[in-house]
N, C-alpha and C positions, 0 to 999 in steps of 0.2 A: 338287513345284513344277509347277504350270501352265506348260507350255511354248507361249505362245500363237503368239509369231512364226516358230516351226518350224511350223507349221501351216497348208497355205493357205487364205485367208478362202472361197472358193469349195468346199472339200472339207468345213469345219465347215458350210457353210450347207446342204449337200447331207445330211449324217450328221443334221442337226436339223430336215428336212424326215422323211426315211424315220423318224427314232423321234418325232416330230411325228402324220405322216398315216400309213405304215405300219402302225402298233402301235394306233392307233386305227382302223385299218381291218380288224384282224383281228377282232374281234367282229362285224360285219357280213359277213365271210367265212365265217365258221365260221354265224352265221344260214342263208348261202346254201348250206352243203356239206350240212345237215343234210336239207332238203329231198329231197337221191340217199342220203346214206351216216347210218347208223345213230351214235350219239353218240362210244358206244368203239371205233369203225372208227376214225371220223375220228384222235382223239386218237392209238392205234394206229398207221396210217402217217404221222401227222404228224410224230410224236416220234420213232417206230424210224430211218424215213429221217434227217431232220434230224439226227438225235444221229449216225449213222452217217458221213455227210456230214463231220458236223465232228470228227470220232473221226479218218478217214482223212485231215482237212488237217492237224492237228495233228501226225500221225505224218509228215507229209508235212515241216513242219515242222521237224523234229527233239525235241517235246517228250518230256520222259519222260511215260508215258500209266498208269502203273502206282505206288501207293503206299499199302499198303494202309491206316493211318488215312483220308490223305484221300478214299481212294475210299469206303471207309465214308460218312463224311458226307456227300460227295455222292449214295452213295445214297438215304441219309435227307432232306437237304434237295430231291431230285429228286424222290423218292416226295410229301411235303408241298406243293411250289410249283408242280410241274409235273405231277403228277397229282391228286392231291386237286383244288387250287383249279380246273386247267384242266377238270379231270372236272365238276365243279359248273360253271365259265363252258358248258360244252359242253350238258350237261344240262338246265339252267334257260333255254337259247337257244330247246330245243322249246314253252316255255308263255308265254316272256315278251320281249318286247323287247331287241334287242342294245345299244338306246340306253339301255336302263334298266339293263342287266348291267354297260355301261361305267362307270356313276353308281357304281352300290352299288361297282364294281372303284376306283373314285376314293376312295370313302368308308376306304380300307384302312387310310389312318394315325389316323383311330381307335383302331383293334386295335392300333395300334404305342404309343397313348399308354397304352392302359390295361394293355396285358400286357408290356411291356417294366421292370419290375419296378425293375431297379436306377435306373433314371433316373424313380423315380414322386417323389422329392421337389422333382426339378429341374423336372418335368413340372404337377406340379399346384402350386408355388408361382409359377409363371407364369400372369397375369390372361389374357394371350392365349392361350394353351394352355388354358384352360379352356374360357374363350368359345367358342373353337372346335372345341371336344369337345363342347358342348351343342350347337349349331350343327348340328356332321356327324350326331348324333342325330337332332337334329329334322328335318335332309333326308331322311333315311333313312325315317325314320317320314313323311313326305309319300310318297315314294315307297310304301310299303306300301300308305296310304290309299287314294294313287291307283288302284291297281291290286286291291288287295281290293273297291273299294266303286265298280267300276265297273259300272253297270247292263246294259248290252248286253253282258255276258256272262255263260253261267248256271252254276248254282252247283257244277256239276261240276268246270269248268272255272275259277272261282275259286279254288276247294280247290288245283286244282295251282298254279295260278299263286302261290297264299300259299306252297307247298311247296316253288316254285322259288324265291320269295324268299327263306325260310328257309336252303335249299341252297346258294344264292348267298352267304347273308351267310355262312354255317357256312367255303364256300369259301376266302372273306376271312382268317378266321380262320385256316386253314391257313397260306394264306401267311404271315401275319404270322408266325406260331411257328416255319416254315420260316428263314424272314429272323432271326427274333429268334436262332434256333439257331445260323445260320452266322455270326451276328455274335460270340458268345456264345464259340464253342467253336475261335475261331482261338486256336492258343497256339503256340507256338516247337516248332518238332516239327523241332530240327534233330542231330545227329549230330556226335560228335567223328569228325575224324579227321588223321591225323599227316601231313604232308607236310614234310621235311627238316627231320626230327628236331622242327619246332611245331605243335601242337595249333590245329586251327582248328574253324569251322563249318563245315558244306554243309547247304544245306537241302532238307528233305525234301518241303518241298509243293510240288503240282502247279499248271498255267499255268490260271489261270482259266477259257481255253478248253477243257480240258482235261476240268475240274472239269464246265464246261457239258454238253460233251459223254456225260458219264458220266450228269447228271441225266433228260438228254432220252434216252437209252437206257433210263435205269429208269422211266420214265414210260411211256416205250415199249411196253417188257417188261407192267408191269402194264397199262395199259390193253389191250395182247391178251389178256391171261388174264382179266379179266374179258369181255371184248367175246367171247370163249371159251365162257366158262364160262352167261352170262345168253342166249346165243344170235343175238346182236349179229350174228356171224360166220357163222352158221347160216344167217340170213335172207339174208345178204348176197350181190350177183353180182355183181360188178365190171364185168362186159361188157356189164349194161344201165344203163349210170351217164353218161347223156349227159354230153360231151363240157367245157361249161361248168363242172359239178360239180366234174370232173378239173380243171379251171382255179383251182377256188375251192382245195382241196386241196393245187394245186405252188405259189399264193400264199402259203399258210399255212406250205409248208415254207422255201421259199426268201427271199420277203418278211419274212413273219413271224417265223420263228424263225432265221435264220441271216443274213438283210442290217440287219435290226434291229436285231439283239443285238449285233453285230460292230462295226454305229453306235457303239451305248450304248456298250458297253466301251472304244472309240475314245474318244468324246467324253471319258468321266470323265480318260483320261489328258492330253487335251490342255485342258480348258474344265473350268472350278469345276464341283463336282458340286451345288453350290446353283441355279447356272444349266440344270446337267442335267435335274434335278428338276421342269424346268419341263413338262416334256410330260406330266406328272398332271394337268394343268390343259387342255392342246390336243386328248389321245385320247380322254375323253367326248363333248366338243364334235364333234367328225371324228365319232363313232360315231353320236352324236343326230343328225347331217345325214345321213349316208347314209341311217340305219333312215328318215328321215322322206324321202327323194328317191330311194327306191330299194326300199322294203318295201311292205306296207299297214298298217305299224302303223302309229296317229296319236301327232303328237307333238302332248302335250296343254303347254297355260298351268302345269301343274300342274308338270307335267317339268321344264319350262325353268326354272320358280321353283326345283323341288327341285335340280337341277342347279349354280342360282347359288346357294343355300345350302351346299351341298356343298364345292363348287369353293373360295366364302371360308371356310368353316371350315378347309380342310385352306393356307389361307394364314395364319389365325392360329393354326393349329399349326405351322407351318414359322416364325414368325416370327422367333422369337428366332436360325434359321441365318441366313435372310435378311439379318436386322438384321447380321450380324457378318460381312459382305462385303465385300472391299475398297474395292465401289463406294460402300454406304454410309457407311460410313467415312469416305471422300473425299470425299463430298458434307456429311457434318456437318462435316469440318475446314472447308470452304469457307465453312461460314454461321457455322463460330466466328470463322474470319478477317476475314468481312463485317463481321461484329457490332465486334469490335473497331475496326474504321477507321471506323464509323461514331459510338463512342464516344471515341475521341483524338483530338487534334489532330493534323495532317496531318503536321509537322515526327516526331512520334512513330510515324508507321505503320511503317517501315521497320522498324525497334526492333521496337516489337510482334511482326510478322511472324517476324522473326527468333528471339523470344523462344518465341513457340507453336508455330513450329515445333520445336524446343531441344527443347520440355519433350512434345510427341509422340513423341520421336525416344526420348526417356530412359522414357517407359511403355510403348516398344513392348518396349525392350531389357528388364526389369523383366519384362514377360511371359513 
Protein backbone atom coordinates (compact mmCIF):
# COMPACT_ATOMS: atom_id res chain seq x y z
CA UNK A 1 0.00 0.00 0.00
CA UNK A 2 1.16 3.43 -1.01
CA UNK A 3 1.57 5.40 2.05
CA UNK A 4 1.15 8.85 0.71
CA UNK A 5 0.14 11.05 3.77
CA UNK A 6 2.81 9.60 5.94
CA UNK A 7 5.14 11.28 3.67
CA UNK A 8 5.96 14.96 3.38
CA UNK A 9 4.97 16.72 -0.01
CA UNK A 10 8.32 18.62 0.30
CA UNK A 11 10.74 15.41 1.02
CA UNK A 12 8.89 13.43 -2.19
CA UNK A 13 9.35 16.44 -4.29
CA UNK A 14 13.16 16.68 -3.27
CA UNK A 15 13.73 12.54 -3.73
CA UNK A 16 12.13 13.26 -7.54
CA UNK A 17 14.24 16.01 -8.25
CA UNK A 18 17.75 13.95 -7.21
CA UNK A 19 16.52 10.52 -9.30
CA UNK A 20 15.01 13.28 -11.97
CA UNK A 21 18.41 15.49 -12.37
CA UNK A 22 20.90 13.50 -10.33
CA UNK A 23 20.89 10.15 -12.28
CA UNK A 24 20.53 11.97 -15.43
CA UNK A 25 23.55 13.96 -14.55
CA UNK A 26 25.65 10.98 -14.05
CA UNK A 27 26.45 10.32 -17.72
CA UNK A 28 27.73 13.67 -18.13
CA UNK A 29 29.88 13.19 -15.08
CA UNK A 30 31.39 10.20 -15.85
CA UNK A 31 32.02 12.14 -19.59
CA UNK A 32 33.86 14.67 -17.45
CA UNK A 33 35.90 12.11 -14.96
CA UNK A 34 37.09 10.28 -18.19
CA UNK A 35 39.14 13.20 -19.44
CA UNK A 36 41.89 12.69 -15.71
CA UNK A 37 41.09 8.94 -14.91
CA UNK A 38 41.10 5.88 -17.26
CA UNK A 39 37.53 4.01 -17.78
CA UNK A 40 38.13 0.92 -15.18
CA UNK A 41 39.68 3.54 -12.53
CA UNK A 42 36.78 5.27 -12.67
CA UNK A 43 34.14 2.42 -12.19
CA UNK A 44 36.73 0.84 -9.67
CA UNK A 45 36.61 3.65 -7.00
CA UNK A 46 33.31 4.42 -7.89
CA UNK A 47 31.84 1.22 -6.94
CA UNK A 48 34.53 -0.29 -4.29
CA UNK A 49 33.91 3.15 -2.23
CA UNK A 50 30.11 3.37 -2.65
CA UNK A 51 29.25 -0.32 -2.04
CA UNK A 52 31.60 0.03 1.11
CA UNK A 53 29.91 3.26 2.31
CA UNK A 54 26.55 1.55 2.15
CA UNK A 55 27.98 -2.18 3.41
CA UNK A 56 29.05 0.02 6.80
CA UNK A 57 25.29 2.07 7.18
CA UNK A 58 23.62 -1.07 6.80
CA UNK A 59 25.68 -2.78 9.50
CA UNK A 60 25.28 0.51 11.28
CA UNK A 61 21.70 -0.24 10.80
CA UNK A 62 21.47 -3.35 12.33
CA UNK A 63 20.78 -5.26 8.96
CA UNK A 64 21.82 -8.91 8.66
CA UNK A 65 24.57 -8.34 5.88
CA UNK A 66 25.33 -12.25 5.37
CA UNK A 67 23.08 -14.94 3.50
CA UNK A 68 24.52 -16.98 1.48
CA UNK A 69 21.73 -17.66 -1.68
CA UNK A 70 21.00 -14.12 -1.69
CA UNK A 71 24.38 -12.88 -1.56
CA UNK A 72 25.01 -15.20 -4.57
CA UNK A 73 22.58 -13.36 -6.64
CA UNK A 74 23.53 -10.43 -5.85
CA UNK A 75 26.70 -11.21 -6.95
CA UNK A 76 25.39 -12.25 -10.18
CA UNK A 77 23.00 -9.47 -10.59
CA UNK A 78 26.00 -6.84 -9.41
CA UNK A 79 28.52 -8.39 -11.91
CA UNK A 80 25.55 -7.97 -14.91
CA UNK A 81 23.93 -4.31 -14.05
CA UNK A 82 26.63 -2.75 -12.31
CA UNK A 83 29.68 -3.83 -14.19
CA UNK A 84 28.85 -5.14 -17.55
CA UNK A 85 26.36 -2.41 -18.41
CA UNK A 86 28.16 0.41 -16.32
CA UNK A 87 31.69 -0.92 -17.93
CA UNK A 88 30.04 -0.33 -21.54
CA UNK A 89 28.08 3.37 -20.30
CA UNK A 90 31.92 4.06 -19.16
CA UNK A 91 33.77 2.87 -22.19
CA UNK A 92 31.47 4.02 -25.08
CA UNK A 93 31.65 7.71 -22.94
CA UNK A 94 35.42 7.90 -24.56
CA UNK A 95 34.16 7.83 -28.44
CA UNK A 96 30.60 8.93 -28.15
CA UNK A 97 28.26 11.49 -26.65
CA UNK A 98 26.89 11.14 -23.08
CA UNK A 99 23.57 12.54 -24.50
CA UNK A 100 23.54 9.83 -27.02
CA UNK A 101 24.69 6.89 -24.24
CA UNK A 102 21.61 8.37 -22.09
CA UNK A 103 19.21 7.73 -25.27
CA UNK A 104 20.33 4.03 -26.20
CA UNK A 105 20.31 3.75 -21.80
CA UNK A 106 16.46 4.88 -22.20
CA UNK A 107 16.02 2.62 -25.14
CA UNK A 108 16.50 -0.52 -22.22
CA UNK A 109 12.85 -1.61 -22.10
CA UNK A 110 13.11 -2.92 -25.40
CA UNK A 111 15.29 -5.67 -24.19
CA UNK A 112 12.72 -6.00 -21.31
CA UNK A 113 9.87 -6.64 -24.05
CA UNK A 114 11.71 -8.94 -26.15
CA UNK A 115 13.76 -11.20 -23.57
CA UNK A 116 11.41 -11.29 -20.87
CA UNK A 117 10.14 -14.60 -22.21
CA UNK A 118 7.15 -15.49 -20.02
CA UNK A 119 5.17 -12.29 -20.56
CA UNK A 120 5.93 -12.39 -24.58
CA UNK A 121 2.17 -13.54 -25.09
CA UNK A 122 0.81 -10.60 -22.87
CA UNK A 123 3.54 -8.49 -24.50
CA UNK A 124 3.11 -8.89 -28.20
CA UNK A 125 -0.76 -9.21 -28.21
CA UNK A 126 -0.81 -5.70 -27.21
CA UNK A 127 -1.16 -3.09 -30.29
CA UNK A 128 0.76 -0.64 -28.00
CA UNK A 129 3.55 -2.74 -26.91
CA UNK A 130 4.15 -3.37 -30.43
CA UNK A 131 4.11 0.06 -31.89
CA UNK A 132 6.33 0.96 -29.44
CA UNK A 133 8.91 -1.94 -29.89
CA UNK A 134 9.14 -0.75 -33.62
CA UNK A 135 9.30 2.66 -32.55
CA UNK A 136 12.37 2.17 -29.85
CA UNK A 137 13.95 0.23 -32.95
CA UNK A 138 13.66 2.68 -35.27
CA UNK A 139 15.13 5.50 -32.68
CA UNK A 140 17.90 3.49 -32.17
CA UNK A 141 18.64 2.90 -35.66
CA UNK A 142 18.47 7.02 -36.07
CA UNK A 143 20.83 7.10 -33.62
CA UNK A 144 23.42 4.74 -35.26
CA UNK A 145 22.69 6.71 -38.58
CA UNK A 146 23.35 9.59 -36.99
CA UNK A 147 26.58 8.93 -35.78
CA UNK A 148 27.98 6.29 -38.33
CA UNK A 149 27.29 8.61 -41.32
CA UNK A 150 28.67 11.70 -39.80
CA UNK A 151 30.97 13.41 -42.41
CA UNK A 152 33.41 15.48 -40.16
CA UNK A 153 34.72 12.58 -38.67
CA UNK A 154 37.17 10.09 -40.24
CA UNK A 155 36.81 6.80 -40.68
CA UNK A 156 39.12 5.54 -37.95
CA UNK A 157 37.23 7.20 -35.70
CA UNK A 158 33.74 6.05 -36.95
CA UNK A 159 34.84 2.49 -36.74
CA UNK A 160 34.93 3.27 -32.86
CA UNK A 161 32.14 5.15 -32.45
CA UNK A 162 30.00 2.18 -34.35
CA UNK A 163 31.99 -0.15 -31.78
CA UNK A 164 30.95 2.08 -28.85
CA UNK A 165 27.48 1.81 -30.23
CA UNK A 166 27.51 -1.64 -30.47
CA UNK A 167 29.06 -1.85 -26.79
CA UNK A 168 26.49 0.34 -25.56
CA UNK A 169 23.56 -1.44 -26.86
CA UNK A 170 25.40 -5.08 -25.83
CA UNK A 171 25.55 -2.96 -22.29
CA UNK A 172 21.58 -2.68 -22.36
CA UNK A 173 21.26 -6.02 -22.85
CA UNK A 174 23.12 -6.88 -19.80
CA UNK A 175 21.16 -4.98 -17.75
CA UNK A 176 18.08 -6.23 -19.01
CA UNK A 177 19.08 -10.04 -18.16
CA UNK A 178 20.49 -8.77 -14.79
CA UNK A 179 16.77 -7.28 -13.97
CA UNK A 180 15.02 -10.06 -15.84
CA UNK A 181 17.30 -12.49 -13.41
CA UNK A 182 16.39 -10.83 -10.14
CA UNK A 183 12.96 -10.54 -11.01
CA UNK A 184 12.83 -14.23 -12.09
CA UNK A 185 14.82 -15.88 -9.28
CA UNK A 186 13.05 -14.21 -5.98
CA UNK A 187 11.37 -17.41 -4.32
CA UNK A 188 10.44 -17.99 -0.69
CA UNK A 189 13.92 -18.96 0.76
CA UNK A 190 12.41 -18.90 4.08
CA UNK A 191 13.32 -21.45 7.12
CA UNK A 192 11.14 -23.45 9.61
CA UNK A 193 11.60 -22.83 13.01
CA UNK A 194 9.92 -23.82 16.29
CA UNK A 195 9.08 -21.10 18.82
CA UNK A 196 6.84 -22.46 21.97
CA UNK A 197 6.29 -25.66 20.76
CA UNK A 198 4.75 -23.84 16.81
CA UNK A 199 6.28 -24.09 13.67
CA UNK A 200 6.75 -20.71 11.98
CA UNK A 201 8.55 -18.74 9.05
CA UNK A 202 11.71 -16.35 9.50
CA UNK A 203 12.94 -15.33 6.52
CA UNK A 204 16.08 -15.57 5.08
CA UNK A 205 16.51 -12.69 2.47
CA UNK A 206 18.47 -9.73 2.81
CA UNK A 207 17.37 -5.78 3.13
CA UNK A 208 17.62 -4.53 -0.41
CA UNK A 209 20.24 -2.10 0.75
CA UNK A 210 21.99 -4.66 1.71
CA UNK A 211 21.59 -6.67 -1.61
CA UNK A 212 22.71 -3.08 -3.23
CA UNK A 213 25.57 -2.94 -1.21
CA UNK A 214 26.99 -6.40 -2.17
CA UNK A 215 26.33 -5.60 -5.98
CA UNK A 216 28.49 -2.26 -6.05
CA UNK A 217 31.33 -4.19 -4.14
CA UNK A 218 31.22 -6.86 -6.87
CA UNK A 219 31.33 -4.46 -9.58
CA UNK A 220 33.95 -2.94 -7.58
CA UNK A 221 36.02 -5.93 -7.19
CA UNK A 222 35.85 -6.69 -11.01
CA UNK A 223 36.26 -3.38 -12.44
CA UNK A 224 39.83 -3.40 -10.48
CA UNK A 225 40.84 -6.56 -11.69
CA UNK A 226 40.34 -5.75 -15.06
CA UNK A 227 41.57 -1.93 -14.73
CA UNK A 228 44.53 -4.40 -13.07
CA UNK A 229 45.08 -6.61 -15.28
CA UNK A 230 44.59 -4.15 -19.12
CA UNK A 231 46.96 -1.64 -17.31
CA UNK A 232 44.23 0.85 -16.51
CA UNK A 233 46.01 1.11 -13.18
CA UNK A 234 49.44 1.08 -14.46
CA UNK A 235 49.10 4.19 -16.36
CA UNK A 236 47.33 5.81 -13.67
CA UNK A 237 48.66 8.68 -10.80
CA UNK A 238 46.13 9.86 -8.70
CA UNK A 239 48.23 12.92 -7.59
CA UNK A 240 48.23 14.45 -11.11
CA UNK A 241 44.41 14.15 -11.40
CA UNK A 242 43.34 17.97 -10.97
CA UNK A 243 41.27 18.76 -8.43
CA UNK A 244 37.70 19.22 -10.52
CA UNK A 245 38.16 15.45 -11.82
CA UNK A 246 38.18 14.48 -7.94
CA UNK A 247 34.84 16.48 -7.97
CA UNK A 248 33.39 14.66 -10.82
CA UNK A 249 34.44 11.22 -9.08
CA UNK A 250 32.88 12.13 -5.11
CA UNK A 251 29.60 13.11 -7.43
CA UNK A 252 29.35 9.90 -9.05
CA UNK A 253 29.93 8.09 -5.57
CA UNK A 254 27.80 10.07 -3.31
CA UNK A 255 25.17 11.81 -5.76
CA UNK A 256 25.02 9.15 -8.01
CA UNK A 257 25.24 6.01 -6.46
CA UNK A 258 24.18 6.36 -2.85
CA UNK A 259 21.71 9.79 -2.74
CA UNK A 260 19.91 8.46 -5.78
CA UNK A 261 19.51 5.21 -5.19
CA UNK A 262 18.44 5.74 -1.49
CA UNK A 263 15.71 8.35 -3.47
CA UNK A 264 14.51 5.56 -5.68
CA UNK A 265 14.20 2.91 -3.03
CA UNK A 266 12.41 5.70 -0.93
CA UNK A 267 10.27 6.78 -3.50
CA UNK A 268 8.95 2.98 -4.79
CA UNK A 269 7.90 2.62 -0.88
CA UNK A 270 6.02 5.67 -0.53
CA UNK A 271 4.75 6.76 -4.51
CA UNK A 272 3.31 4.10 -7.32
CA UNK A 273 6.24 2.74 -8.95
CA UNK A 274 4.18 3.62 -12.31
CA UNK A 275 4.73 7.26 -11.20
CA UNK A 276 8.46 6.25 -10.38
CA UNK A 277 9.18 5.01 -13.56
CA UNK A 278 8.85 8.48 -14.77
CA UNK A 279 12.43 9.52 -14.62
CA UNK A 280 13.25 7.18 -17.85
CA UNK A 281 11.62 9.81 -19.64
CA UNK A 282 13.58 13.17 -17.58
CA UNK A 283 17.43 11.57 -17.27
CA UNK A 284 17.95 11.58 -21.26
CA UNK A 285 16.56 14.88 -21.51
CA UNK A 286 19.02 16.31 -18.21
CA UNK A 287 21.97 14.34 -20.03
CA UNK A 288 21.16 15.90 -23.81
CA UNK A 289 21.23 19.57 -22.06
CA UNK A 290 24.27 19.34 -20.14
CA UNK A 291 26.34 17.21 -23.13
CA UNK A 292 24.95 20.20 -25.41
CA UNK A 293 25.63 23.37 -22.51
CA UNK A 294 28.65 21.98 -21.13
CA UNK A 295 30.62 19.58 -23.77
CA UNK A 296 31.66 20.34 -27.47
CA UNK A 297 29.62 17.59 -28.59
CA UNK A 298 26.78 19.12 -30.83
CA UNK A 299 23.34 18.27 -30.39
CA UNK A 300 22.08 17.60 -33.67
CA UNK A 301 17.93 17.91 -35.12
CA UNK A 302 18.66 14.26 -35.55
CA UNK A 303 19.19 13.52 -31.64
CA UNK A 304 16.39 15.39 -30.60
CA UNK A 305 13.95 13.61 -33.23
CA UNK A 306 15.74 10.28 -32.10
CA UNK A 307 15.24 11.08 -28.52
CA UNK A 308 11.44 11.91 -28.98
CA UNK A 309 11.05 8.56 -30.84
CA UNK A 310 12.54 6.89 -28.07
CA UNK A 311 11.16 8.67 -25.19
CA UNK A 312 7.27 7.68 -26.82
CA UNK A 313 7.93 4.29 -27.73
CA UNK A 314 9.15 3.39 -24.26
CA UNK A 315 5.49 5.08 -23.33
CA UNK A 316 3.64 2.77 -25.51
CA UNK A 317 5.48 0.00 -24.01
CA UNK A 318 4.65 1.20 -20.38
CA UNK A 319 1.06 1.69 -21.54
CA UNK A 320 -0.91 -0.88 -20.56
CA UNK A 321 0.90 -0.05 -16.45
CA UNK A 322 0.01 3.29 -17.03
CA UNK A 323 -3.32 2.66 -18.23
CA UNK A 324 -4.17 0.65 -14.83
CA UNK A 325 -3.45 3.45 -12.26
CA UNK A 326 -5.69 4.68 -9.95
CA UNK A 327 -5.47 7.99 -11.49
CA UNK A 328 -6.63 6.61 -14.69
CA UNK A 329 -9.14 4.68 -13.40
CA UNK A 330 -10.79 7.74 -11.77
CA UNK A 331 -10.54 9.71 -14.54
CA UNK A 332 -12.52 7.07 -16.85
CA UNK A 333 -15.20 6.71 -13.82
CA UNK A 334 -15.57 10.49 -14.04
CA UNK A 335 -16.45 10.52 -18.01
CA UNK A 336 -18.72 7.24 -17.44
CA UNK A 337 -20.44 9.43 -14.77
CA UNK A 338 -20.53 12.44 -17.09
CA UNK A 339 -21.81 10.55 -19.95
CA UNK A 340 -24.55 9.02 -17.91
CA UNK A 341 -26.10 12.51 -16.69
CA UNK A 342 -25.87 13.74 -19.79
CA UNK A 343 -28.11 10.77 -21.14
CA UNK A 344 -30.96 10.72 -18.21
CA UNK A 345 -33.19 12.77 -17.08
CA UNK A 346 -32.14 14.90 -14.20
CA UNK A 347 -34.75 13.54 -11.62
CA UNK A 348 -32.66 9.94 -12.42
CA UNK A 349 -28.95 11.18 -11.91
CA UNK A 350 -28.90 10.63 -8.26
CA UNK A 351 -30.13 6.82 -9.05
CA UNK A 352 -27.55 6.50 -11.66
CA UNK A 353 -24.78 7.68 -9.64
CA UNK A 354 -25.48 5.51 -7.12
CA UNK A 355 -26.00 2.62 -9.37
CA UNK A 356 -22.29 2.87 -11.17
CA UNK A 357 -21.01 3.43 -8.44
CA UNK A 358 -22.62 -0.19 -6.91
CA UNK A 359 -21.63 -1.94 -9.74
CA UNK A 360 -17.54 -0.45 -9.58
CA UNK A 361 -17.36 -1.22 -6.11
CA UNK A 362 -18.73 -5.20 -7.01
CA UNK A 363 -15.81 -5.57 -9.97
CA UNK A 364 -13.28 -4.27 -7.89
CA UNK A 365 -14.24 -6.88 -5.15
CA UNK A 366 -14.49 -9.70 -7.98
CA UNK A 367 -10.81 -8.83 -8.83
Amino acid sequence: MVKKLQSPFGLIIFAYLVVYIVWGSTFFFIEKALHAFPPFVIGSIRFLTAGTILMVYCKIKGYRLYEPRAVKQALFVGFLLLFLDMAAVIWSEQFISSGIVSIISAATVIWFIVLDKPRWKENFSSPTTVIGLIMGFLGVLMLFAEQIFNDSVDEHDQSMVLIAMIVMTMGTIAWTIGSLYSKYSRKPSDEIIEIDGQKTAKSKDLHVSVKTAWQMLTAGVVFTLVGTTNGDYAGFDAASVPLEYWGAIVYLIFMGSILAFSSYIWLLQVRPATEVSTHAYVNPIVALLLAHFFTDHIVTGLQILGLCVVLSSVLLMNWRMYSDTKLIHNLKRKRRIKKLRNMAPKSSIPRIVEIAEFAENEAKERR
